[in-house]
C-alpha positions in Angstrom: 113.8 129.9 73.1 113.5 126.5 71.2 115.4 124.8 74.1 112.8 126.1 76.4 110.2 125.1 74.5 112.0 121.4 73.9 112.5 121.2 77.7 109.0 122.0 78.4 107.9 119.3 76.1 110.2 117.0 77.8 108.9 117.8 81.5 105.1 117.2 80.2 105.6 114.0 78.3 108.0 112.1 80.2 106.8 112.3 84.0 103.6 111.8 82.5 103.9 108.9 80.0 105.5 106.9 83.1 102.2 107.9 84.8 99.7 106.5 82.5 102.0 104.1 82.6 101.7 103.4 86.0 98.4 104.1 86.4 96.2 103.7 83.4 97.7 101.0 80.8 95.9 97.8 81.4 99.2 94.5 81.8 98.3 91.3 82.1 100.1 89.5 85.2 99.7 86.2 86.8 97.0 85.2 85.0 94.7 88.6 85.5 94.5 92.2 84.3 96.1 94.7 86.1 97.7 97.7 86.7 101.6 98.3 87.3 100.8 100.1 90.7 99.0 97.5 91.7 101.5 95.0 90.7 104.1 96.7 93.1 101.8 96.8 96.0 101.1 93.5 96.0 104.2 92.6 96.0 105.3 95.1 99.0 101.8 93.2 100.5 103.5 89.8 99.9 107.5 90.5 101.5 106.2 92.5 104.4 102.6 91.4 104.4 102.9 89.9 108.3 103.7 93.3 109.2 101.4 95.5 107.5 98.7 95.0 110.5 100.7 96.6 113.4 101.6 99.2 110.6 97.7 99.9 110.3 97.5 100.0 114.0 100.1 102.4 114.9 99.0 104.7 111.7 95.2 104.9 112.9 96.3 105.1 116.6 99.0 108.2 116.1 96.0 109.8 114.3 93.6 109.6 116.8 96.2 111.1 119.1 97.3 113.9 117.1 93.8 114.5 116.2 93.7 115.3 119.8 96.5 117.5 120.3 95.5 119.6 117.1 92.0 120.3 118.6 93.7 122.7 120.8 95.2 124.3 118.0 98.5 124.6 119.0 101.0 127.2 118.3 103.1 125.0 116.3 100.3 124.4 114.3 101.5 126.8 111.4 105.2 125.8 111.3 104.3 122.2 109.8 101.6 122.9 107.3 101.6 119.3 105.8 101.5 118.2 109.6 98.7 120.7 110.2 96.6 120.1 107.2 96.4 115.9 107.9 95.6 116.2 111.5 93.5 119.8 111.9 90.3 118.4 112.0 86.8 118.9 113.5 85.4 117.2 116.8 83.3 114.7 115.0 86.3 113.4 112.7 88.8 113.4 115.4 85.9 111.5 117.4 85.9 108.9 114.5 89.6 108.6 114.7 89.5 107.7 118.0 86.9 104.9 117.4 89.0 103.8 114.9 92.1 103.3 117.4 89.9 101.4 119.5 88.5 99.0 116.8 91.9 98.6 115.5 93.4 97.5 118.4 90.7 95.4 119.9 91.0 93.5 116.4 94.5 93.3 116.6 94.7 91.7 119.9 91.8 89.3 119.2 89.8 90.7 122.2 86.7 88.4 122.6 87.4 87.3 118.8 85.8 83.7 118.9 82.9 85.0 121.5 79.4 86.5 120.8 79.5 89.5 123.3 79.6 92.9 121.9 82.9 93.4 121.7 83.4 89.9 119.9 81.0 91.1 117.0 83.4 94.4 116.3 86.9 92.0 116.2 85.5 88.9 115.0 86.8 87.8 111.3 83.9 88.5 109.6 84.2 92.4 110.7 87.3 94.0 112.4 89.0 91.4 111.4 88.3 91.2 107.7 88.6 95.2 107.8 92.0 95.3 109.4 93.4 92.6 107.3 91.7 92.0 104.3 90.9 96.3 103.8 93.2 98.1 105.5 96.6 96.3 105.0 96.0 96.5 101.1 95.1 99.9 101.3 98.2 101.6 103.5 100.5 100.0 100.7 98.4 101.1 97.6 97.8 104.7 99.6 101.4 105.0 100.0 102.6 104.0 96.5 99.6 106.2 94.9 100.2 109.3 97.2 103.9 108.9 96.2 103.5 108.6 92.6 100.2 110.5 91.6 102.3 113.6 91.6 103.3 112.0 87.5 99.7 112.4 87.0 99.0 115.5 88.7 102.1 118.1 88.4 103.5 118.0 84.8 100.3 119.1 82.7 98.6 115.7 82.2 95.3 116.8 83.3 95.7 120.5 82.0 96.0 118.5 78.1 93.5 115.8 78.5 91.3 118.5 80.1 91.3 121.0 76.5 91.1 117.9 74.6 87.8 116.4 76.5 85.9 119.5 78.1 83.4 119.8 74.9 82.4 116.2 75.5 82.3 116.3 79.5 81.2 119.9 80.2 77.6 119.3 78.1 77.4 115.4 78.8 78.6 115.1 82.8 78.4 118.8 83.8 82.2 118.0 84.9 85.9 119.4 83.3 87.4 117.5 80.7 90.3 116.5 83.3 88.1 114.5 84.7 88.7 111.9 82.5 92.2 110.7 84.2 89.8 110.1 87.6 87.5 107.9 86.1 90.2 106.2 83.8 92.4 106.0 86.8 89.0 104.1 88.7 88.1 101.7 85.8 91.5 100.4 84.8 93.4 100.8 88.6 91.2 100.8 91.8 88.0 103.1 92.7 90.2 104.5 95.7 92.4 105.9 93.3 90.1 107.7 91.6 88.8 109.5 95.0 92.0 109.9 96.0 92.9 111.9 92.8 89.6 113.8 92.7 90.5 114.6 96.6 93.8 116.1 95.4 92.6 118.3 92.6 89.4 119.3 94.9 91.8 120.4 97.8 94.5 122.0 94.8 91.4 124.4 93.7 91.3 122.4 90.3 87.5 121.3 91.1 84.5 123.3 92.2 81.9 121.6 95.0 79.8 120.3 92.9 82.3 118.7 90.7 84.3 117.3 92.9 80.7 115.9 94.4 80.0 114.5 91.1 83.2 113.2 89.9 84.5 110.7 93.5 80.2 109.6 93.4 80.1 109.0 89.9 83.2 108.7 88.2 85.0 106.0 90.7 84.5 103.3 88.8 85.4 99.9 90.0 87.8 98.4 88.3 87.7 95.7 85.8 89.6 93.0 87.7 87.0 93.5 90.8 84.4 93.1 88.4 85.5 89.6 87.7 85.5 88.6 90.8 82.1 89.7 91.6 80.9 87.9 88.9 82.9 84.8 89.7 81.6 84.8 93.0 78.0 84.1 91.7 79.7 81.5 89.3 78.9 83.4 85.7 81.9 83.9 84.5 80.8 82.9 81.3 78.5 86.0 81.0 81.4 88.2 81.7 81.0 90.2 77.8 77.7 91.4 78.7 78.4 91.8 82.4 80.7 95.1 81.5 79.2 96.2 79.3 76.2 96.7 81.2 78.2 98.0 83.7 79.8 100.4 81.7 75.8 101.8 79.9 74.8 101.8 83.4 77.4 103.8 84.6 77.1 106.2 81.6 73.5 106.5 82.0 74.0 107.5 86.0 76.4 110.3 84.8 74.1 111.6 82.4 71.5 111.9 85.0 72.9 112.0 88.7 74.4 115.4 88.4 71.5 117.0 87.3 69.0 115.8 90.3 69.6 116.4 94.3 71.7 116.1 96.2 74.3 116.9 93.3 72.4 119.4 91.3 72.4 121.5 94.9 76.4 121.4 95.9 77.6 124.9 94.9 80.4 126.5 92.4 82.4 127.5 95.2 86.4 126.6 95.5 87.7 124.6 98.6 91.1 127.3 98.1 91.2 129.5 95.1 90.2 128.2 91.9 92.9 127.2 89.6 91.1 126.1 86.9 91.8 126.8 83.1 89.2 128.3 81.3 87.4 126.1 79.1 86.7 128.3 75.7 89.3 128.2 73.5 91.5 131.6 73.7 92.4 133.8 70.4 95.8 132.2 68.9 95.2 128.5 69.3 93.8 127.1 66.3 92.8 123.6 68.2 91.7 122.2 71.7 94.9 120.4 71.4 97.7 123.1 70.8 95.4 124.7 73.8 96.2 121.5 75.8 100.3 121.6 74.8 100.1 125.2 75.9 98.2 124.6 79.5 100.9 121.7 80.0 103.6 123.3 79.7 102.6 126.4 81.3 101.9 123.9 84.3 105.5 122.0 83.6 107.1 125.7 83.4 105.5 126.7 86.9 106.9 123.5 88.7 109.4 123.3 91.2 111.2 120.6 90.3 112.0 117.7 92.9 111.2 119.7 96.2 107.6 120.0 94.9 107.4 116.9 93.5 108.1 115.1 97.4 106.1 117.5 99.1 103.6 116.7 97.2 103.8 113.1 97.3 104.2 113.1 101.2 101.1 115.2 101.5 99.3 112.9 99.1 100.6 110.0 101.5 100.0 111.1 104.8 96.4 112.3 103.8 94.9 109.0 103.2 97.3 107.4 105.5 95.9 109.6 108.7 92.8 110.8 107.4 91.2 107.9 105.4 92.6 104.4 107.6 90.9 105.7 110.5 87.8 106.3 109.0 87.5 103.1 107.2 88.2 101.1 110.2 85.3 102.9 111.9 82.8 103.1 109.7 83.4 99.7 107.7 83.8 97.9 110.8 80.2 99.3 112.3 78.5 98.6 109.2 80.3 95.1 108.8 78.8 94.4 112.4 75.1 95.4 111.2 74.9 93.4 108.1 76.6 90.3 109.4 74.3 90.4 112.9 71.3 92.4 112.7 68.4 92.3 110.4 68.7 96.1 109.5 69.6 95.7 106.0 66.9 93.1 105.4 64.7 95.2 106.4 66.1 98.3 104.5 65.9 96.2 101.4 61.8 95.6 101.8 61.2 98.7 100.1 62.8 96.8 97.0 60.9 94.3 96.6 57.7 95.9 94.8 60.0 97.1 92.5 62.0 93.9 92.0 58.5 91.7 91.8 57.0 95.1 89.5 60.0 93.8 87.3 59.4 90.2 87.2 63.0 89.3 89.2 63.3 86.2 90.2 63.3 85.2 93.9 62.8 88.7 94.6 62.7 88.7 98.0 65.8 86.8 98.8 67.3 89.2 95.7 65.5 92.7 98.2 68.1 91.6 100.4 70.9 92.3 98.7 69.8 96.0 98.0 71.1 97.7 100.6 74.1 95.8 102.3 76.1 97.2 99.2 76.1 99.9 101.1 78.7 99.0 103.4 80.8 96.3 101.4 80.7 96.0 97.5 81.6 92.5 97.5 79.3 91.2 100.7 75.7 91.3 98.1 77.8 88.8 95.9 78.0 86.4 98.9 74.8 86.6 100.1 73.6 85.9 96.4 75.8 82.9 96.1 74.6 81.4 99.2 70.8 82.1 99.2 69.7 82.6 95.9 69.5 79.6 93.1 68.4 82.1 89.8 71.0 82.9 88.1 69.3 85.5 86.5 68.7 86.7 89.8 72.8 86.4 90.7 73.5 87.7 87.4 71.3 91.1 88.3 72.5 91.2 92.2 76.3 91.4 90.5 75.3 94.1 88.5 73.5 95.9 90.6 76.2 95.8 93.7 79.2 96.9 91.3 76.8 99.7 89.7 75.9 101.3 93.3 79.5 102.3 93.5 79.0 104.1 96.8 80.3 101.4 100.1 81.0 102.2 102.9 83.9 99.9 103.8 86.1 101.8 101.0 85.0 104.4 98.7 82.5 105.5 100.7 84.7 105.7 104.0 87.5 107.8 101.8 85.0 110.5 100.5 83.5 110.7 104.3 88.0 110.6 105.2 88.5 113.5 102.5 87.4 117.1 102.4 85.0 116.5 99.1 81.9 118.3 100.1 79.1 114.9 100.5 78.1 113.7 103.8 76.3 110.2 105.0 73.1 111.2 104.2 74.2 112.9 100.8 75.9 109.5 100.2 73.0 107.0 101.0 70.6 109.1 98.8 73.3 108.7 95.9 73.2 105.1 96.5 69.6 104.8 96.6 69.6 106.8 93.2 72.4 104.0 91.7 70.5 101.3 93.0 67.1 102.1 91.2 68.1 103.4 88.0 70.4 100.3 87.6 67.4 98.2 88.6 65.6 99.5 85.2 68.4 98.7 83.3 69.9 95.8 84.1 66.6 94.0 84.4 65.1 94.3 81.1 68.4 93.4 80.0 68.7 89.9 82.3 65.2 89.0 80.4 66.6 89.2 77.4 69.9 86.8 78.3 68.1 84.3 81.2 65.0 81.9 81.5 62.8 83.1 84.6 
């Protein structure tokens, strides 16, 4: 019985020690903080990095195919579940996918690249292109290493003990399990993507309900820390960086206190995606503390595994999901919005609504800052560029790189992989979120940039 029990100790701690590891302990490399998957996929990105776009195309153009075939449901549909489950989708995805192909491969051939016709602004540098090879080739390497690897993080009782140990701070704070925790660690220290694509998992395993797997990939995807510095060195502040984060971070808190509790969040329902596999979250006669409850649940989770067989089918599944699913959907939808906020006047206008607010609030150049407001919306970074080359305040830069790493919600990533996953939020449902980001970080970091800058 002791061996059993030694064994099961074994199977929780090691597989998971390598994945915070992996995943959540901040290294410092090359100059920058980072984390070790990210080390490794960059330096996949850098031996085969030429290759990585024709990769991307034949991986968004096999999906729009099979998502074709699969619409007829096919009789061999059942025989290859993994198969089944990345490319069974609706009419509207599959019609996504296809898009996807076609951007992809225009881009890829430079159709009408260096020309202003309409076909131009979809592959042009600036949008296809910057998608295909400044998103999408990072991303099939970090979706591939992360789907093959977040089974250390998922499998082996990790989130079963950080869940007992955290649930009486998260449940009454966040509305949200303690396990939760990993998703948003996982975010801050790693790669928003990462965090979604974890939350995705445990939503689809029956480990989340609706709403909290709503909450958690709108809310608890951070962005990273290293991003964050290079938001804020785009506006040339570096030297505000201490106060940058840890605005950041309040404002991030202060959106998870009140998001979940306010539409569209408050209205997504307790229902499982599959049956719900959830532990219970009061602690049961015979445990003495959350954290002998925690060693239980893990290896009670360790105890129920597989072993190896699991462990790959797993990973593959986790692979070939954002691989087929999410690549297409990105390529669509970040290209389309890349086109309207590098060619139309959309998003200028979208952002008029802003500027009461931002004049209400004493910002500097606010309507040059209004401008900013929205285009987050479909690239994190892109409200940093426009702020470094229209707006002279830095005050007014300091608030725009706030405000475009505390919306959270793009299109051209994040946002494309919750619209690519099965997590129960929609376009609409994700703009509103934005919206709600954008305002309440407004009254915060404001107040705050009057304390720190000279108008």
């Amino acid at each position: 019985m002791e061996n059993k029990q030694q064994g099961s100790l074994a199977g929780f701690l090691v597989p998971s020690v390598i994945g915070i590891i992996l995943f959540m302990i901040p290294v410092q490399y090359d100059g920058s903080w980072t984390i070790v998957v990210k080390i490794i996929a960059d330096m996949i990105s850098g031996a085969i990095g030429e290759f990585l776009p024709m990769l991307c195309v034949g991986i968004v153009t096999l999906s729009a195919i099979l998502g074709i075939i699969f619409l007829g449901k096919p009789n061999f549909i059942a025989t290859y579940p993994i198969v089944a489950n990345t490319f069974s989708t609706t009419a509207i995805w599959v019609d996504i996918r296809i898009l996807g192909a076609i951007f992809i491969w225009l881009t890829y051939l430079g159709v009408d690249a260096q020309t202003d016709s309409m076909i131009g602004l979809i592959t042009s540098g600036d949008n296809g292109g910057f998608v295909l090879n400044d998103l999408l080739s990072v991303l099939v390497v970090i979706f591939l290493l992360a789907g093959l690897l977040l089974p250390l993080l998922l499998d082996f009782g990790l989130l079963e003990f950080i869940g007992a140990l955290l649930t009486k701070v998260m449940r009454p704070l966040f509305t949200i399990p303690g396990r939760a925790a990993v998703d948003c660690i996982t975010s801050w220290i790693g790669d928003g993507t990462l965090g979604v694509m974890l939350t995705a998992n445990q939503y689809e395993g029956g480990y989340y309900f609706k709403r909290e797997a709503a909450i958690i990939s709108t809310t608890f995807s951070a962005v990273s820390i290293t991003f964050s510095i290079v938001v804020l060195a785009q506006v040339d502040l570096m030297e505000y960086f201490g106060l940058y984060y840890l605005l950041i971070c309040a404002i991030g808190i202060v959106c998870a206190l009140i998001l979940p509790r306010i539409p569209p969040l408050s209205l997504k329902k307790d229902e499982y995606l599959v049956e719900g596999k959830a532990m219970g979250e009061n602690l049961p006669e015979g445990y003495t503390s959350s954290f002998q409850y925690g060693l239980a649940l893990a290896r009670e989770r360790v105890a129920e595994h597989r072993g190896f067989e699991q462990f790959m089918e797993g990973a593959f599944k986790n692979a070939a999901g954002m691989w087929f699913g999410v690549l297409p959907v990105v390529m669509c939808i970040g290209t389309l919005a890349l086109v309207l906020a590098n060619h139309t006047t959309i998003f200028d206008t979208l952002g008029l609504p802003f500027l009461p607010l931002l004049q209400m609030l004493d910002v500097p150049q606010a309507e040059a800052v209004s401008k900013t407001m929205i285009v987050g919306f479909t690239d994190m970074f892109t409200p940093s560029v426009l702020a470094a080359g229209t707006i002279t305040s830095p005050m007014a830069k300091f608030i725009v790189a706030v405000i475009s790493v505390t919306q959270l919600i793009y299109l051209s990533e994040v946002g494309g992989l919750i619209l690519g996953s099965k997590i129960p939020v929609n376009l609409p449902e994700l703009f509103i979120l934005f919206l709600e980001r954008t305002i309440i970080s407004l009254l915060i970091a404001v107040p705050v940039a009057h304390m720190f800058f000279v108008n």
